[in-house]
N, C-alpha and C positions, 0 to 999 in steps of 0.2 A: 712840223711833221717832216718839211724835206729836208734835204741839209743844207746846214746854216753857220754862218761862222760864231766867234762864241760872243760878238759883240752883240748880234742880232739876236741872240737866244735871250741874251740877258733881256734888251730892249722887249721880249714877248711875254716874257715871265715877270710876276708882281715884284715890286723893288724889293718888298722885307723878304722874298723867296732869295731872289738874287744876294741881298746882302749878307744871307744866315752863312755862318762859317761851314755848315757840311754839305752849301751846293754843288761844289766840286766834286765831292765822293758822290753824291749822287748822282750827280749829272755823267761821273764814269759808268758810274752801275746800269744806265738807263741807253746809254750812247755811247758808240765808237768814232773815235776820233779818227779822222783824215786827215795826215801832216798834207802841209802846200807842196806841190810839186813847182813851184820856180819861184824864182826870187820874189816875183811879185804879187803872187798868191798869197790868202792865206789860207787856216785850216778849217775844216768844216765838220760839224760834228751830224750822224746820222743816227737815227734812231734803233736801236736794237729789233730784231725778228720779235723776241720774246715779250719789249712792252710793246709792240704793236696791240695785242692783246685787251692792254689796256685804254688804248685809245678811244673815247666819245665823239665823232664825227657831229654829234650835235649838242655840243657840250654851250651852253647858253650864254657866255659870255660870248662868243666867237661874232664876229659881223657878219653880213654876211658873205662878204669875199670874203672872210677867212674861211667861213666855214664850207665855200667851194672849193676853194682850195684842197681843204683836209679831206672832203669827199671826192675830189678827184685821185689823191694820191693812197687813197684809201680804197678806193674799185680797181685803181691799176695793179696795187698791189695783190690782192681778193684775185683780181684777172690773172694773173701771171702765176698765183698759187695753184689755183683750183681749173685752168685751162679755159675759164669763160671768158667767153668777149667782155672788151668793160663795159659794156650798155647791157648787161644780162646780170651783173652784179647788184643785187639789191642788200641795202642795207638796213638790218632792221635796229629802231632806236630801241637802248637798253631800258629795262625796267628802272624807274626811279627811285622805288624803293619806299614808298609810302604806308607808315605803320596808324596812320593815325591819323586825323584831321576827316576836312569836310570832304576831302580828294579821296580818300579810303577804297570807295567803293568803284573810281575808276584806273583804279593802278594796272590792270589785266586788258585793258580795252586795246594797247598797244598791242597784243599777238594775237587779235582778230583777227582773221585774214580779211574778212567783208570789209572791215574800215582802217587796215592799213593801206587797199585798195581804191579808197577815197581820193 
């Protein structure tokens, strides 16, 4: 989520993602790149306005420092958009999308306000 050089993207991202020959084009498409400003630097690539979008803050692989991480840089951003403090920034987790199964019937419980309040 923050920015990161492309050595460290790689290491975050699945190896067969990393290896597929159209990473690069997408990884243009999705991030803008930072050249290094001194010799010793290097570049760093940051995530586009537009996929922020697409972002899952509780996307299930994550651990759980990663997933503080992506929720802290995730309120800052939400704060600094919308002029809230970032402890006023709530995030609600997205619908999973369950068509089917024994889960069916609780795919709506997530935008309860009484038990997202739990």
């Amino acid at each position: 989520m923050g920015p990161c050089s492309f050595s460290d993207l790689v290491k975050r991202v699945a190896e067969r993602l990393a290896d597929d020959p159209s990473f690069e084009g997408m990884l243009r498409e999705v991030a803008n790149f930072r050249p290094p400003e001194g010799p010793t630097e290097t570049g760093l690539y940051e995530l586009k306005d537009e996929a922020f979008d697409e972002v899952n803050p509780f996307f299930h692989h994550y651990t759980r420092n990663r997933r503080e991480e992506v929720e802290t840089i995730f309120r800052k951003r939400v704060a600094k958009k919308t002029g809230k403090k970032e402890w006023e920034v709530v995030i609600p987790p997205e619908p999973f999308g369950v068509s089917e199964g024994p889960y069916m019937g609780n795919r709506h419980h997530h935008s309860d306000h009484l038990l997202c309040g739990l």
